[in-house]
N, C-alpha and C positions, 0 to 999 in steps of 0.2 A: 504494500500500500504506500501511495507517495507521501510523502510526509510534505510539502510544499505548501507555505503559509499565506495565504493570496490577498490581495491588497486593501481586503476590508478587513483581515484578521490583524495585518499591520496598524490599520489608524485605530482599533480597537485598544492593543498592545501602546500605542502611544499614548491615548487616554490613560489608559493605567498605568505607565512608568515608576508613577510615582508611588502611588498604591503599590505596585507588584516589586518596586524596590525594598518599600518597608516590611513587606509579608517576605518575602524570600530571604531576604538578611538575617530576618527576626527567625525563620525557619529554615535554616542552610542546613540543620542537624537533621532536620525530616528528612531529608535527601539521602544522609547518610542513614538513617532507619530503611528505609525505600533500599537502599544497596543491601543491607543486612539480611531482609525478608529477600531479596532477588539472588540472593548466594553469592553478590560483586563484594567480596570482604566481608562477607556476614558474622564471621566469628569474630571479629573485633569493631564493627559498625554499631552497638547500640547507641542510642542518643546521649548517654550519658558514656558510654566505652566499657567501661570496666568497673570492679568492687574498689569504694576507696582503700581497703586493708584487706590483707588475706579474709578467705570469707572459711570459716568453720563449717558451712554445710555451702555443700553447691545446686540444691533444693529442698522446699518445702511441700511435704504431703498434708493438707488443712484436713481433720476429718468432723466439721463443724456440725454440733448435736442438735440443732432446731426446735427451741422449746423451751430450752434450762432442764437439764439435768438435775438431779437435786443432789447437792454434798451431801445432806446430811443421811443419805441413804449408802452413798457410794463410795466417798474421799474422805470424810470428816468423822470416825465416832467419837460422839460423844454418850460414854456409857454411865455416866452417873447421872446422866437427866432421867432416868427410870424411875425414879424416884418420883419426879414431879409432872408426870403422865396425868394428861388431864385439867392439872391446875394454871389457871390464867399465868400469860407470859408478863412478866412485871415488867414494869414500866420505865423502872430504873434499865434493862435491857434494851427495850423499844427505842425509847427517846423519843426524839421527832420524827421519827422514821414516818414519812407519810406512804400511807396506802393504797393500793388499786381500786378499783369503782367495786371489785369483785367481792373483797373483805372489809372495805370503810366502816360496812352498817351492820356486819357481822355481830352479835350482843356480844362474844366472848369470843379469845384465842387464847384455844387451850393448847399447851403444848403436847405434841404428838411427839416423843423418841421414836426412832427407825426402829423396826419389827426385824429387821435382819441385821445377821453376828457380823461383827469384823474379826479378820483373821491375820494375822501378822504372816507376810510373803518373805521369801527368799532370804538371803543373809543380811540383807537388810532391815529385814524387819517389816517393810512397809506394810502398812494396815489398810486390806480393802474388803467392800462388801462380799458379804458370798455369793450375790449377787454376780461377781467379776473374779470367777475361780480362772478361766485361760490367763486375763489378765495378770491374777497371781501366779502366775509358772513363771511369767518375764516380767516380775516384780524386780527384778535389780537394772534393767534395760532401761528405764524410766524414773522421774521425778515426778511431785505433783507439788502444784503450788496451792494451797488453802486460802489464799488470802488477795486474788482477784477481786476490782468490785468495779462499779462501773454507777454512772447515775439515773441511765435512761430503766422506767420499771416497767413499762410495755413492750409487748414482743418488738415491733415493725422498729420503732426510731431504737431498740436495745442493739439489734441485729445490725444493721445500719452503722450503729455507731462501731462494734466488734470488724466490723470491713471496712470502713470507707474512715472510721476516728472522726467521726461527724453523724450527728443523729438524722441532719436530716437528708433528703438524696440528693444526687449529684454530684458527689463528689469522687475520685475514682477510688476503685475495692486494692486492696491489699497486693492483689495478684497482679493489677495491673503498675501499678506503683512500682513491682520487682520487673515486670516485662520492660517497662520504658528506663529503667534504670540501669538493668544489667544487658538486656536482648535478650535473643535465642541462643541456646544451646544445640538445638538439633532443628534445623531447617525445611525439615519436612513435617515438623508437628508443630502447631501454637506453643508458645512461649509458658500460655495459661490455660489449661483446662479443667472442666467444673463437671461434676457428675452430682445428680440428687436420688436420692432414695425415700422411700416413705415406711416406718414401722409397722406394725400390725397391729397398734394400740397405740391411746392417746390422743388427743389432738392436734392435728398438723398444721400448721400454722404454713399461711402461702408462702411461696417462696417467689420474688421476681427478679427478674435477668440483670435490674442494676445494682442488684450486690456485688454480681460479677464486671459491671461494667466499666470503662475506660473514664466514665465522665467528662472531664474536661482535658483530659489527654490523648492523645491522636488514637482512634479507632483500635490499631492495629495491636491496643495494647488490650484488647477488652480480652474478657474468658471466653473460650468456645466450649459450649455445653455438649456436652454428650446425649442424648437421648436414647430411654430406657428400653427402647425397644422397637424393631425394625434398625436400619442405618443407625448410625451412631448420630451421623449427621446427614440433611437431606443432602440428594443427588451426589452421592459418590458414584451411582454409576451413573455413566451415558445414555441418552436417549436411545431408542432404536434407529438407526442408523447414522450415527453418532458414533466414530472411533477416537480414539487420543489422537491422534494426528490431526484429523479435522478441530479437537478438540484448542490443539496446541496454534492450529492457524487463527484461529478464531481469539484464542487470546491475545497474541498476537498482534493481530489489527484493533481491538480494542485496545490494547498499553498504549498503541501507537495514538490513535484520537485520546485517550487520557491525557498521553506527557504531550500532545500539541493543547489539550485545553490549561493544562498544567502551566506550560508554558506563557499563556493568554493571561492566567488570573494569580496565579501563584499560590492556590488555595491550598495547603500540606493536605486537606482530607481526598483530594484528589489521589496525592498519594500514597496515601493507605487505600483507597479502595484499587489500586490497582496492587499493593501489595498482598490485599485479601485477595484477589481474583487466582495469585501466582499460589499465596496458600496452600488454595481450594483446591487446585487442578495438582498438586502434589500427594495435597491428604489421600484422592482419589487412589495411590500407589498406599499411601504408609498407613491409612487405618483402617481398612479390612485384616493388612497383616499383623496390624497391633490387637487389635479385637478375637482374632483369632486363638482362643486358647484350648485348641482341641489339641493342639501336643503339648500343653502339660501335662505332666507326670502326675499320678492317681494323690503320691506320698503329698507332693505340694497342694494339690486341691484340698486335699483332709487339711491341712495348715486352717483353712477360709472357715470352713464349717458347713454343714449340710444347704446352706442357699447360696453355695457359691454357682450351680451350674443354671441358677434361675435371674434370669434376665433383668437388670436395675435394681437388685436387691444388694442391700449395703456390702456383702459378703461378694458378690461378683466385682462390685464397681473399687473394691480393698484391692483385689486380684490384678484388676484392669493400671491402677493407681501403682502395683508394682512393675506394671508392665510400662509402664508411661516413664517411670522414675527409671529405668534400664536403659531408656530409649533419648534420656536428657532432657526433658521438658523439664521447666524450672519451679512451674508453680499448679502444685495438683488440688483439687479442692474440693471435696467431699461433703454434700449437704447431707445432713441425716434424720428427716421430720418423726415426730412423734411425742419429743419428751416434755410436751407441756399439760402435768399431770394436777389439774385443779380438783379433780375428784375419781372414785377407782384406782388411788396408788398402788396399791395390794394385791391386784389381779394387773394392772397395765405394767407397773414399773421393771419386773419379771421377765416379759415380752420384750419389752424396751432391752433390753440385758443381755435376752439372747440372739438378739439381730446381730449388737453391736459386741458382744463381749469374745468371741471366737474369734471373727475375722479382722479385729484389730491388734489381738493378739499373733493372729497370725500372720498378718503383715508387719509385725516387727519380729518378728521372728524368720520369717522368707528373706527379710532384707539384711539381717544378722547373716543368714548363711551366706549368701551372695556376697557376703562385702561391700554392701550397700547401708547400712543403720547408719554409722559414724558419718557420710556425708550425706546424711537426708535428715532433716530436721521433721519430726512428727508431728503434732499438735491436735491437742484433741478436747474440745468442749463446749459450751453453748454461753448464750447471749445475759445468761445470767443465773443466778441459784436459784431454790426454793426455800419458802417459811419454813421454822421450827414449827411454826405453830399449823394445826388442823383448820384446811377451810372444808366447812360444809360440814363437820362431823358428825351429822345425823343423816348426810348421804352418802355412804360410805368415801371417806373425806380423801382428799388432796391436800395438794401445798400451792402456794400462792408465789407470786414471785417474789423473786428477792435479790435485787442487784448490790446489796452491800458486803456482801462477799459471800463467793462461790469458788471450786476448784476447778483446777486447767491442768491435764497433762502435757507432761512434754520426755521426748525419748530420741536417741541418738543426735546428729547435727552438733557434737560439740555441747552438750546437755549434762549437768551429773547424772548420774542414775541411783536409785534407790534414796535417794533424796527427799526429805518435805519441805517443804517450805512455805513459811507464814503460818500463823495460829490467829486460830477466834474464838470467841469466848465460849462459857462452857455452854449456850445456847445455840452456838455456829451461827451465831445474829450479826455481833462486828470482829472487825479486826483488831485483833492486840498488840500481834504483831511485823513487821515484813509487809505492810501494805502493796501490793502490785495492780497498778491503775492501769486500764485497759490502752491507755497509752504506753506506757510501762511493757505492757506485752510484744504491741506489736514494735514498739524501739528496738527491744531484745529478737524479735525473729529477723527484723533489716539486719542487726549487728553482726549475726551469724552468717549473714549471707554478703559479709562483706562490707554491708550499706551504712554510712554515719545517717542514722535517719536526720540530722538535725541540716545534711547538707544536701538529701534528695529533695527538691524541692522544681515547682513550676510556676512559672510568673502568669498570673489568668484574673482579668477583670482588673490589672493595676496593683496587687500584691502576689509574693510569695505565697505559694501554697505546699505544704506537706504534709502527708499519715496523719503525725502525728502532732497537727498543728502548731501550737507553743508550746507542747507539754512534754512527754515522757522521759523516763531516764533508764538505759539500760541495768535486768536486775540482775547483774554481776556477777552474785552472791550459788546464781543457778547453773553456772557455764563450769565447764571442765577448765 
């Protein structure tokens, strides 16, 4: 196709000199993104190049629990509240803690202690519910931190703020912040991909696509979702009569009308959308044979647990997630709905357990054998805790939310293992000690991976913007 610019696209292009000086100067780096995603210097093209300091993990697997999990089932016992089952939670504990619309008018919160034993794991010691017996076998592989807490006490702006360090939307997710920081590692797969599962109890709380998304940072950096079933992603294959070669012409004379419009306007989402198109027409090759896990071995399936061979279930997409992290993708991210248990803890939370409690076990343990744990950073928990106290306890009760502190695991990437960190009081209400603010979190997963969060940052609307806005501090205290 001629590429030849004809004499109305000139006075066009003169018109905008000026414009398309300020955009292209201000955007010279998209270009070199654009090179990265087209394989012209891609291993050293990201818009930022490289990690500012060696990075301790060279990815992160997110396996984010959708709901609030509740400590004080899972991470935290507290075994002398037994005692005071039942009796109002005092006020002296509470504080100001203001409440959800769900328990404001509740007459009484009574405290509920967990129905299930903790067990001290491995040489460590570490204490988990029996709830999370796989868990405990690679109870020394891992840390957990007790003493997360976060301000937002509703799901959607809690969520929100766990991805994007902003409660409300718009602003980019976690995943994408690492794509535009460091680039791709492996050229024929996104930088960032995101797979969601749904439990088989509880309530699932919706999940929308800009958790995952780029926001205010070029396109190219957003997460491609996997979908749970058929294609991973629409049109991997060709029409009917439709081959790759036709296919390859075809992109082709498109790039070419792209970088002539590109050239006219200077727009950088120009060029991401021709760097998505190059993607797309590659994934076409690398993700059937990344999906493809009929030649793994029987011993590694048993790893997953019995829903590893059922389609979108948390237990396959663990599998998939190891198969992503083999292959260099930088940022994997695992939604997992169900653990928002306001009432039926006792029958739901059990379910909740064995979705997640085998195949997360078992994905740090496949990537222990492989020689993978040590530069994969893990990460595993939700948007916020739950009450001590019973909501509804004449409907067979739940727990309410509770963002004042909750626990987070974290396992290999440069991580201690068999480690706790932070303490809450004896009601798992507040923090006593080691506070880790949801800023706090995400500073410490950039720092692993290389990134001074305090220097990733992007100029948009007239300020700086970054993660972890003016806040976080990496927690030190947690790193090998």
């Amino acid at each position: 196709m001629s590429q030849t610019i004809h004499p109305a696209d000139w006075q066009q292009q003169d018109a905008l000199n000026r414009r398309t000086f300020l955009q292209t100067s201000a955007n010279g780096l998209g270009a070199m993104a654009l090179g990265c995603l087209l394989g012209q210097g891609w291993a050293k093209a990201a818009p930022l190049g490289q990690a500012h300091f060696a990075p301790k993990a060279k990815r992160v697997i997110y396996l984010f629990q959708s709901g609030g999990p509740s400590q004080v089932d899972l991470f935290d016992p507290k075994p002398q509240l037994e005692k005071h089952r039942g009796q109002e939670l005092p006020d002296s504990i509470r504080g100001r803690q203001r409440l959800t619309g769900m328990t404001s008018n509740q007459k009484t919160l009574p405290v509920a202690p967990t129905k299930y034993r903790f067990t001290a794991y491995g040489q460590s010691g570490l204490e988990l519910s029996e709830m999370l017996p796989n868990l405990g076998r690679v109870a020394d592989e891992f840390c957990v931190v007790r003493s997360i807490h976060s301000e937002a006490i509703n799901h959607d702006p809690a969520i929100t703020f766990l991805q994007t360090g902003f409660q409300l939307s718009g602003r980019p997710s976690i995943g994408s912040w690492v794509s535009y920081g460091l680039g791709a590692m492996n050229r024929d797969l996104p930088t960032y991909i995101v797979m969601t599962s749904r439990g088989g109890s509880g309530d699932a709380q919706p999940l929308y696509s800009r958790l995952w998304s780029s926001g205010f940072l070029p396109t190219q950096h957003s997460g491609v979702k996997f979908r749970n079933s058929g294609d991973p992603v629409y049109y991997l294959s060709n029409p009917d009569g439709i081959d790759r070669d036709m296919r390859r012409d075809m992109l082709d004379d498109l790039g070419a009308l792209n970088r002539r419009r590109f050239d006219s306007l200077g727009d950088p989402e120009i060029q991401g959308r021709i760097a998505q198109y190059e993607m797309a027409f590659r994934m076409q090759s690398s993700v059937p044979e990344l999906t493809d896990v009929s030649g793994e071995p029987e011993h590694v399936l048993k790893l997953y647990g019995p829903d590893v061979k059922k389609a979108g279930s948390f237990a396959a997409n663990c599998l998939l997630a190891r198969r992503l992290a083999e292959r260099d993708v930088r940022f994997i991210q695992l939604f997992h709905m169900g653990w928002d248990h306001h009432s039926n803890l006792a029958r739901d939370m059990p379910r909740q357990c064995r979705d997640t409690d085998h195949p997360t076990a078992g994905l740090i343990t496949d990537l222990r054998q492989r020689g993978l744990l040590d530069e994969t950073l893990i990460v595993w928990g939700g948007e916020f805790g739950r009450t001590i106290y019973a909501q509804s306890p004449e409907k067979n009760g739940g727990r309410d939310h509770h963002p004042r502190c909750f626990s987070y695991m974290l396992a290999g990437g440069g991580v201690k293992s068999g480690l706790v960190h932070g303490e809450t009081d004896d009601y798992s209400y507040n923090i006593v000690r080691d506070p880790v603010h949801v800023h706090d979190l995400n500073a410490t997963i950039l720092h692993q991976l290389g990134i001074d969060h305090e220097r990733l940052t992007f100029k948009f609307q007239g300020r700086q913007y970054r993660l972890t806005d003016v806040h976080g501090r990496v927690v030190r205290e947690i790193l090998a």
